[in-house]
TORKOLVEX-211661 format. One line per 5 residues: for each residue x, y, z of C-alpha. Coordinates in pm, 1 decimal, padded with zeros to 6 digits. Layout:
<pts>
X Y Z ~ ...
</pts>
This chain:
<pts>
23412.2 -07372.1 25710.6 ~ 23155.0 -07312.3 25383.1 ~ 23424.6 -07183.9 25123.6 ~ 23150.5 -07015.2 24951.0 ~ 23149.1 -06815.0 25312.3
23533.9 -06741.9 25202.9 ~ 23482.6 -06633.7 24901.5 ~ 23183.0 -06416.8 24958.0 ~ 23404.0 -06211.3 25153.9 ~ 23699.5 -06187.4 24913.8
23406.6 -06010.1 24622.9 ~ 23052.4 -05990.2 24707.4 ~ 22987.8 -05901.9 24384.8 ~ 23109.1 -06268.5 24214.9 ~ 23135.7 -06241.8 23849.6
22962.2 -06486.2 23694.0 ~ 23143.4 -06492.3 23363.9 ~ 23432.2 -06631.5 23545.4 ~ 23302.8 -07004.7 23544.2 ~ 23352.0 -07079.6 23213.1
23657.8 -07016.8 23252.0 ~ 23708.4 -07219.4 23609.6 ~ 23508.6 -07493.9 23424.1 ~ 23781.2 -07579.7 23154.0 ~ 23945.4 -07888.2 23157.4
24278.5 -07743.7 23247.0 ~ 24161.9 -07527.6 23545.6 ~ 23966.0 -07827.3 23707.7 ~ 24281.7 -08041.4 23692.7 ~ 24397.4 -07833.3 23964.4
24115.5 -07980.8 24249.2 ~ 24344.4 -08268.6 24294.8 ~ 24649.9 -08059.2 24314.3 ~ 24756.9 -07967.3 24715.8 ~ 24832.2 -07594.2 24814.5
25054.5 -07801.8 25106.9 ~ 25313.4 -07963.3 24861.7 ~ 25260.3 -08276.2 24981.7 ~ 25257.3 -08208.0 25363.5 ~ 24831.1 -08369.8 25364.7
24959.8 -08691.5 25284.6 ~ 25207.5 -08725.7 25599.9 ~ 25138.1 -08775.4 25951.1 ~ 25389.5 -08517.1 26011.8 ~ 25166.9 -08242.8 25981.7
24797.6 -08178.0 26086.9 ~ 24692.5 -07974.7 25830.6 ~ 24363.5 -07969.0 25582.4 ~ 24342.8 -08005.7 25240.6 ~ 24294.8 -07702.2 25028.0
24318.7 -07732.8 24637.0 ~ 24535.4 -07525.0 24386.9 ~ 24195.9 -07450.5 24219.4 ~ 24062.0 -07300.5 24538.6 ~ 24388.4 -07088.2 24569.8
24261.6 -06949.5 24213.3 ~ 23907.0 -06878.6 24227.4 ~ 24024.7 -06676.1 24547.9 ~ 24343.9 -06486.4 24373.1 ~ 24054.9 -06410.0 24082.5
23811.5 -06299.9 24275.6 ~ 24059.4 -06079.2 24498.3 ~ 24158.3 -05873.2 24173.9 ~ 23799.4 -05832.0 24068.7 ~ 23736.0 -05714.9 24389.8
23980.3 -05380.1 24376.8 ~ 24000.5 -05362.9 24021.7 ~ 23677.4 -05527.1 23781.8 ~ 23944.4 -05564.7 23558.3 ~ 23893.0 -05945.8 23299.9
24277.2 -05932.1 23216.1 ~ 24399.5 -05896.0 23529.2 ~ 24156.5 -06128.7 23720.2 ~ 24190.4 -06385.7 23427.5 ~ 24544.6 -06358.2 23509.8
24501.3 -06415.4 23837.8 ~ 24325.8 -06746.5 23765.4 ~ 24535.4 -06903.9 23550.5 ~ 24851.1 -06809.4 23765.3 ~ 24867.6 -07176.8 23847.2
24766.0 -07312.3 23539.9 ~ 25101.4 -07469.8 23501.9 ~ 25125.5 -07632.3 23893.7 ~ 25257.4 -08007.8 23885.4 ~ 25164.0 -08286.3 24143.2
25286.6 -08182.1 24468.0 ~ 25341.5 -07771.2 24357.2 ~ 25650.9 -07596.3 24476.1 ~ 25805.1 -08025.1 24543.5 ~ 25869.3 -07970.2 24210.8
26070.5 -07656.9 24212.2 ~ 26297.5 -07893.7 24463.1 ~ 26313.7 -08130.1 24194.7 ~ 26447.2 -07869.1 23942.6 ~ 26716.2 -07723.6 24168.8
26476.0 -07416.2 24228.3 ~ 26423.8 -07458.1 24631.3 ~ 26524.4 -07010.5 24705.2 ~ 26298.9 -06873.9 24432.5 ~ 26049.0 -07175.9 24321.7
25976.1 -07013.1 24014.8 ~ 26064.0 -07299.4 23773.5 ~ 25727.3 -07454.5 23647.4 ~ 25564.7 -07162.6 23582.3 ~ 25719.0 -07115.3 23184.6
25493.7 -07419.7 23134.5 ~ 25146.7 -07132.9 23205.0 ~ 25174.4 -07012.0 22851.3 ~ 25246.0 -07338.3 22749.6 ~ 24941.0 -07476.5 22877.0
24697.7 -07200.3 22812.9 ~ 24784.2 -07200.2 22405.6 ~ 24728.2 -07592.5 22398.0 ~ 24405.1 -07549.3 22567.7 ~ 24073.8 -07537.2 22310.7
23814.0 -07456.4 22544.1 ~ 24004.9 -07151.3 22681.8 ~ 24131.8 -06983.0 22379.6 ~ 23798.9 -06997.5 22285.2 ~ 23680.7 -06798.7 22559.1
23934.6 -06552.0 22542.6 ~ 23823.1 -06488.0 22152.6 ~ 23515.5 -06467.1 22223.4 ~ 23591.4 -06222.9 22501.9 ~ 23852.8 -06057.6 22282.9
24142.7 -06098.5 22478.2 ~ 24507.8 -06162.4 22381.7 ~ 24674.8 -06443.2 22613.7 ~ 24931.2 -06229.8 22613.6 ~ 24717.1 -06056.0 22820.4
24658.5 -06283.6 23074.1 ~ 24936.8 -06531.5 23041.5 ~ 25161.8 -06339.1 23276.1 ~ 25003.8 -06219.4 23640.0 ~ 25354.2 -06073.9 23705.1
25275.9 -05756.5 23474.1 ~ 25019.2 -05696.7 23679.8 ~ 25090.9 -05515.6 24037.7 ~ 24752.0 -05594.0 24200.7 ~ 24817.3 -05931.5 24087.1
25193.6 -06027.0 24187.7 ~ 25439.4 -05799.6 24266.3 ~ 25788.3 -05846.6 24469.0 ~ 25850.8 -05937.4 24813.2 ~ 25782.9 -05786.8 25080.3
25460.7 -05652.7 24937.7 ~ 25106.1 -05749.9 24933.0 ~ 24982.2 -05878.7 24646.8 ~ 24649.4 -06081.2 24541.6 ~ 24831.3 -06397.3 24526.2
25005.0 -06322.4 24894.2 ~ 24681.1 -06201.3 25046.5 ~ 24467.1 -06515.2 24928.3 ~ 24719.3 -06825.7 24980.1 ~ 24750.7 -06613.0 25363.6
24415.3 -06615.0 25452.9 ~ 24335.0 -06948.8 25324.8 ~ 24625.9 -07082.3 25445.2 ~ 24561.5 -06871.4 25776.7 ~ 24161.2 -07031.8 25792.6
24189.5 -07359.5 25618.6 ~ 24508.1 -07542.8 25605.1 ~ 24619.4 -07475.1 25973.0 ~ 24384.3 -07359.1 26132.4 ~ 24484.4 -07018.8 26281.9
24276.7 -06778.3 26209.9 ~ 23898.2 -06787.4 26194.9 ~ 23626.7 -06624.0 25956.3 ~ 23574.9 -06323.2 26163.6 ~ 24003.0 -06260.4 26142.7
23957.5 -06266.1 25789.5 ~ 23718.4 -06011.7 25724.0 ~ 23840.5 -05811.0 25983.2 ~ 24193.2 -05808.1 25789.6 ~ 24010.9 -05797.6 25391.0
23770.8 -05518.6 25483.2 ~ 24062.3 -05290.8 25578.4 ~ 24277.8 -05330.4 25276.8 ~ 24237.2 -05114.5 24961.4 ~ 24486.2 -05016.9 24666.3
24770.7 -04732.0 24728.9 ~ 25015.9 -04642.5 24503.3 ~ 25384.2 -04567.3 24531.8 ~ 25599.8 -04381.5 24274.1 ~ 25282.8 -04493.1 24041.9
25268.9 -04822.4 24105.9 ~ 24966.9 -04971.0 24286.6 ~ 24975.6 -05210.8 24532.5 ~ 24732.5 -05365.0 24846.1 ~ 24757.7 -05171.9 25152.6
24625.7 -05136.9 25492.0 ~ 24419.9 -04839.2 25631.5 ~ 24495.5 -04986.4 25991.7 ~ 24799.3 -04985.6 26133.1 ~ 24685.7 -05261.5 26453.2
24532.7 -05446.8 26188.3 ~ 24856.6 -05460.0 25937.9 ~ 24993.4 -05572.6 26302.6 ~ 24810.5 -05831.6 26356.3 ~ 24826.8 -05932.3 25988.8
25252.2 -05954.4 26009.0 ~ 25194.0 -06190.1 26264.5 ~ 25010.1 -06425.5 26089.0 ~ 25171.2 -06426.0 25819.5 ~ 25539.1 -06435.8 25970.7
25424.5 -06756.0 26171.7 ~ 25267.9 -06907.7 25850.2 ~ 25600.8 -06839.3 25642.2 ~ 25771.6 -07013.0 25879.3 ~ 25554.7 -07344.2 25827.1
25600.3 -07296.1 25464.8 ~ 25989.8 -07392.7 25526.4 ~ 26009.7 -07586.5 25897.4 ~ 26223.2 -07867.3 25931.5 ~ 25872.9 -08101.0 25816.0
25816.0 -07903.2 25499.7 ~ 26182.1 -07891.9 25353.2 ~ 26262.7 -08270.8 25462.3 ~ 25935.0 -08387.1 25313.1 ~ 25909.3 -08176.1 25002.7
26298.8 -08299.9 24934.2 ~ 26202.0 -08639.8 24954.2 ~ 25888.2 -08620.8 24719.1 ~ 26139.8 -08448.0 24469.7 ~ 26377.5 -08718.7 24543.6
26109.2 -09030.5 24488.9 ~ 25951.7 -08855.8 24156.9 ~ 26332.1 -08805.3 24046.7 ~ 26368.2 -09181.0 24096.0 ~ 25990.5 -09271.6 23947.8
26138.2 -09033.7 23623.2 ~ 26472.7 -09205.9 23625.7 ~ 26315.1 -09541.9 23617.9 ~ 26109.2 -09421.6 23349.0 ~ 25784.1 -09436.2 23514.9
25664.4 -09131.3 23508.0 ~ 25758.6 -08846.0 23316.1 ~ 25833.5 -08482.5 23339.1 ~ 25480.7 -08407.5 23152.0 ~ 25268.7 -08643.6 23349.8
25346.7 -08404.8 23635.8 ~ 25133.9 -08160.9 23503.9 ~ 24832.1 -08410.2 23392.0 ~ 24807.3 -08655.0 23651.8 ~ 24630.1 -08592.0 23987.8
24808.8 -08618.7 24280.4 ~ 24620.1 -08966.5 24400.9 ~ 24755.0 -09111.9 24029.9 ~ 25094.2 -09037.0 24150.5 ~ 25038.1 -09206.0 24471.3
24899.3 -09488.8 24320.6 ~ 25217.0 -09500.2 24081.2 ~ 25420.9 -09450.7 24384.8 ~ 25296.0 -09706.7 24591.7 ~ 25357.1 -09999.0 24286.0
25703.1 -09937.6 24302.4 ~ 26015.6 -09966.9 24397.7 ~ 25951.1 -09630.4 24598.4 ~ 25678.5 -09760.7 24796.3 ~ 25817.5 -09825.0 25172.8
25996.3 -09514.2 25155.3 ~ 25703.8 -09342.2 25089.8 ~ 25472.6 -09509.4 25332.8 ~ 25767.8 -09491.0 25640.2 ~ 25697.0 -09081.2 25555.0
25334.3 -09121.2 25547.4 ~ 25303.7 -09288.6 25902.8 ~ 25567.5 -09095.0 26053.6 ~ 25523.6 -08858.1 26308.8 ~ 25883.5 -08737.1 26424.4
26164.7 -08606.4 26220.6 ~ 26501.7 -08616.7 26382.7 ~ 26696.7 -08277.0 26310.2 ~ 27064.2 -08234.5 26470.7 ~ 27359.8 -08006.3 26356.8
27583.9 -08305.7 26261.5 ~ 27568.8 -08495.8 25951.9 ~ 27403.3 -08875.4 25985.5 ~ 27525.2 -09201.4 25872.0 ~ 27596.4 -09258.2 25526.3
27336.6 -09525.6 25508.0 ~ 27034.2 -09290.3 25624.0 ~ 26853.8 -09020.4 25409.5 ~ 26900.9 -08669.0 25486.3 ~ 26794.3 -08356.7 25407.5
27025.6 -08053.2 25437.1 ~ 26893.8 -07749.8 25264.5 ~ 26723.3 -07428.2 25269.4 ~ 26419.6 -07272.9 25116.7 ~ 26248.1 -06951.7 24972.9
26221.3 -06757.8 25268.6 ~ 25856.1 -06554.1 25256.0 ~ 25765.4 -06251.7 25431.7 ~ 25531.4 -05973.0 25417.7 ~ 25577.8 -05603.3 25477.6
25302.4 -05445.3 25382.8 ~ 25215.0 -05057.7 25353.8 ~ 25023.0 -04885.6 25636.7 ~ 24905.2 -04546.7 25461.7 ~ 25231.4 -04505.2 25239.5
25477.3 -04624.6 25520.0 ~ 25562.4 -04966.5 25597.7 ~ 25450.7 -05165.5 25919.1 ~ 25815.8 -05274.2 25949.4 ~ 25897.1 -04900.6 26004.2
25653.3 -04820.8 26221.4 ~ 25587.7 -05033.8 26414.8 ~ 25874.1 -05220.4 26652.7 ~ 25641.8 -05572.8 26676.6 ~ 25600.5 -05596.1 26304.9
25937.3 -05536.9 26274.9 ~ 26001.2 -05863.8 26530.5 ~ 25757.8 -06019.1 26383.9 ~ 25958.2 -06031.0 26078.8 ~ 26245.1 -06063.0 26207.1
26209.7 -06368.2 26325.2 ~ 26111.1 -06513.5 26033.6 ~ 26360.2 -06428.9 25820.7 ~ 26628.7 -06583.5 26050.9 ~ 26481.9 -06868.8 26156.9
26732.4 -07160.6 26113.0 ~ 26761.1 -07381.6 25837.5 ~ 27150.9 -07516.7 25881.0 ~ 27001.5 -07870.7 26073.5 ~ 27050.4 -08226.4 25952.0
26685.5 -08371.9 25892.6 ~ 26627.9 -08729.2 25850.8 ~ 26354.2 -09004.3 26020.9 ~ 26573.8 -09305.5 26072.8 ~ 26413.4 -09551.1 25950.1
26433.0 -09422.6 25555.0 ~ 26749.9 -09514.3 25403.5 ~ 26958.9 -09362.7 25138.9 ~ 26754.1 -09407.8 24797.8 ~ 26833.3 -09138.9 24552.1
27219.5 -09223.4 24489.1
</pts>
């Protein structure tokens, strides 16, 4: 699948002033940064890679689409600015695993140190306080269970790239029918279609649940666990995270102590999960994860209360179970 295909769709109208922008130093670091967390690099999952920059550009180019707004689509862009090696991993690594919000007071951060961009937004006359933020910004980011810029793109590209579940044709069917409604004055993405919203609920419900399976919440544990050891060791630290590509990591990774562990994961293709706790001597993984769902408005209403399937649909998500022991047997406890 051409991504320029993708992204043709998302704004026909691309705005060219935007690649000066994508072209900064900072920005570009995020090709080598995974949407999947980790998951590409494990035969545990059969997914495709798809960068953090990619995720970006399509956010961006969402927001210009419904509003031709430069704040808001800048803010868009940089909304990942601040992403570390292995993205939301990370959050598991601070403690953050129910909101994974915990890297992103590095975006300001980031932006200010960054030459080439501040001198864009001078020349463009525009504050970073402006664009540092996307969450001021509805169209942007806004709370669960709506539909946002940021849900919409990381669901279709998850959706048509990563797993492979929806094709080209799904997506425009689904973008074409969206456009902005407001509620109590607030604006926010909304479907004209109420089969469409349907069929969108779906998608997404079954994608959410990939986002936290047994796979995802073992392995993204364990990367947090083996960069928590690399850190400890004094290896790598907390600010290489946010310079180093995700290969350098690796690379790190497999020239130390770390490296069996993390080659067992690579290889591995079954992960045991049972309701009792293993042996002492094996590595577990017993913990939940931000659970993420979509609800979005069909003319003012939401598909949830209209509509008994969505309603299922999200249902099931939200209560699919995360109580299980997780652990392949061969990886022994490391992180004590």
């Amino acid at each position: 699948m051409n991504i320029k295909e993708y992204y043709n769709i998302l704004c026909s109208d691309y705005p060219k002033w935007l690649d000066e922008y994508i072209n900064t130093k900072e920005m570009q670091r995020l090709k080598y940064i995974s949407v999947s967390c980790g998951q590409y690099y494990s035969k545990l999952f059969n997914i495709n890679y798809y960068s953090s920059l990619d995720h970006s550009i399509g956010v961006a180019l969402i927001i210009w689409n419904f509003t031709h707004d430069k704040k808001q689509t800048l803010s868009g862009l940089f909304h990942d600015i601040s992403t570390p090696v292995f993205k939301h991993t990370i959050d598991y690594l601070n403690k953050d695993y129910l909101k994974q919000e915990s890297t992103e007071e590095y975006t300001r951060k980031i932006i200010e140190n960054s030459k080439e961009i501040m001198s864009l937004l001078k020349k463009d006359n525009i504050s970073i306080d402006d664009v540092y933020n996307y969450h001021i910004y509805p169209i942007a980011d806004n709370d669960t269970p709506k539909l946002s810029s940021d849900r919409l793109e990381y669901s279709l590209s998850n959706g048509l790239f990563v797993y492979n579940k929806i094709s080209i044709n799904d997506v425009k069917k689904i973008y074409n029918d969206i456009s902005i409604k407001i509620i109590d004055g607030v604006e926010e993405l909304g479907f004209n279609n109420k089969d469409i919203a349907i069929k969108f609920v779906n998608i997404t419900s079954k994608l959410s649940i990939l986002y936290r399976d047994n796979k995802t919440r073992y392995s993204m544990q364990l990367l947090a666990d083996i960069v928590y050891c690399l850190n400890k060791d004094n290896i790598v630290t907390i600010d290489d995270l946010y310079k180093l590509k995700e290969s350098d990591i690796i690379n790190i990774i497999n020239n130390s102590r770390l490296s069996n562990i993390f080659k067992i994961w690579s290889n591995s293709k079954r992960l045991y999960s049972r309701k009792i706790k293993p042996n002492n001597d094996i590595y577990y993984v017993n913990i939940k994860s931000k659970i993420r769902y979509i609800d979005p408005l069909v003319n003012n209403k939401r598909i949830s209360s209209i509509s008994k399937r969505a309603y299922n649909y999200i249902n099931k998500n939200k209560n699919y179970d995360m109580d299980n022991y997780l652990y392949i047997k061969s990886i022994k406890r490391f992180n004590n």
